[in-house]
C-alpha positions in Angstrom: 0.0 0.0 0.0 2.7 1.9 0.7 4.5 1.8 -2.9 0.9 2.5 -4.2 0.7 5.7 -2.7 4.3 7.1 -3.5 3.1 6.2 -6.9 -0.4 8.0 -6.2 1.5 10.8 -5.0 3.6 11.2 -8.5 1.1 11.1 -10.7 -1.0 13.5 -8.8 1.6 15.6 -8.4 3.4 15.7 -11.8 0.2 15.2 -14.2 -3.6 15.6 -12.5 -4.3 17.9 -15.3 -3.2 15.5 -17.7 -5.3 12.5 -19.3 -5.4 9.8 -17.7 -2.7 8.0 -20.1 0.0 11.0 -19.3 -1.2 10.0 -15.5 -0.5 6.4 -16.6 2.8 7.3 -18.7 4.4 8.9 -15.4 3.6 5.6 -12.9 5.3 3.2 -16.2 8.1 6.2 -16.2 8.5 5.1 -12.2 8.4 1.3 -12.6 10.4 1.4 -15.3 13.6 3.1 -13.3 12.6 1.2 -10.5 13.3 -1.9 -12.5 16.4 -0.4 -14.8 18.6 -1.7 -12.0 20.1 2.4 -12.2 17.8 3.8 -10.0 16.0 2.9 -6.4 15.2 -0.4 -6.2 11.1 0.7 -5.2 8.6 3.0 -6.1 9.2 5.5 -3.2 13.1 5.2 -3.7 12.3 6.3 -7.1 9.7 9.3 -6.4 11.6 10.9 -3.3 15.5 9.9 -4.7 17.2 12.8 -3.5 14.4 14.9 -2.2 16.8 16.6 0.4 18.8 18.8 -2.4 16.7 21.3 -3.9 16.0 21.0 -8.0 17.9 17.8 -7.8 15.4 14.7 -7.5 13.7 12.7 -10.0 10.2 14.6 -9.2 10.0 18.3 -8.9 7.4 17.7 -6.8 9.7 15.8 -4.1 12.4 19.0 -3.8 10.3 22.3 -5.0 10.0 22.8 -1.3 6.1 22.8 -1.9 4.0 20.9 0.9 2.5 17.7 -0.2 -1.1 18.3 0.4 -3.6 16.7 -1.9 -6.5 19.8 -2.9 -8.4 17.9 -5.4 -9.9 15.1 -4.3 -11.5 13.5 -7.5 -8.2 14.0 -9.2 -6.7 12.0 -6.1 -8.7 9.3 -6.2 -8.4 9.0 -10.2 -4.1 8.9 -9.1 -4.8 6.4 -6.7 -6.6 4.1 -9.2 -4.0 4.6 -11.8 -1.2 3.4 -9.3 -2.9 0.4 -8.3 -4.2 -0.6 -11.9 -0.2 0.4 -13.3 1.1 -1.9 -10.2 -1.2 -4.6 -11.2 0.5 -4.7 -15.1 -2.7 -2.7 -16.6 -1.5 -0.9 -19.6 -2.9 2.4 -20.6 -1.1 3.1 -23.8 -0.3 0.7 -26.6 2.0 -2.1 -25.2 5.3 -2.6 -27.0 7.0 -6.5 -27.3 10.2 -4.8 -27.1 11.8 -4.0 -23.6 12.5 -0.5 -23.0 16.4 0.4 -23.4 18.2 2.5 -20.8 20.2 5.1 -23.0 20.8 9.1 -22.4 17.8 10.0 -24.7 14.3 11.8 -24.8 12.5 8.0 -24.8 8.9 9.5 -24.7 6.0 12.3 -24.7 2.4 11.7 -23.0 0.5 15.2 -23.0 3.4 18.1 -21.7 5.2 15.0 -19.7 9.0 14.4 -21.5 10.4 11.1 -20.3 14.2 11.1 -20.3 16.4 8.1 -19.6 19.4 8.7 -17.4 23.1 10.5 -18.9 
């Protein structure tokens, strides 16, 4: 439960105002590092990694300095719904047979959401 609600908490906090598939592309974004083997090796490792310097985490939302208080509560709920349906191997966006590749690249665009593998 608690891996589903770091999760929650970056999708609500990096893309409520996007469709639910941007929502969706930012949890796979999260799983994806957390399995990559470069990052933490769970979700909140991944969504709060390095939250104690400022501008430097993996989530502005985690460093901004910004209290973490949830305002919307529909669009909370919806977050907490995509985490557990992305946890459970639901796929939101067309499914791909080949595994992602860890390179310094843009990898990815859902809504104003730029996915960028590590340097």
């Amino acid at each position: 439960m608690r891996e589903q609600r770091c999760l929650a908490e970056a999708i609500y906090f990096e893309a409520r105002s996007e469709p639910e598939k941007g929502q969706a592309a930012v949890a796979q974004v999260v799983l994806n590092r957390v399995q990559s083997g470069l990052y933490p090796s769970t979700v909140c490792g991944v969504v709060f990694q390095n939250r104690q310097h400022y501008d430097a985490c993996q989530f502005s939302f985690a460093c901004d300095g910004h209290p973490l208080r949830v305002t919307e509560p529909e669009a909370w709920r919806t977050a907490m719904r995509i985490a557990a349906d992305v946890i459970d191997g639901e796929t939101y966006v067309a499914a791909s047979a080949t595994p992602p590749i860890i390179t310094p690249i843009t990898c990815g665009r859902a809504g104003r959401n730029i996915s960028r593998r590590p340097t």
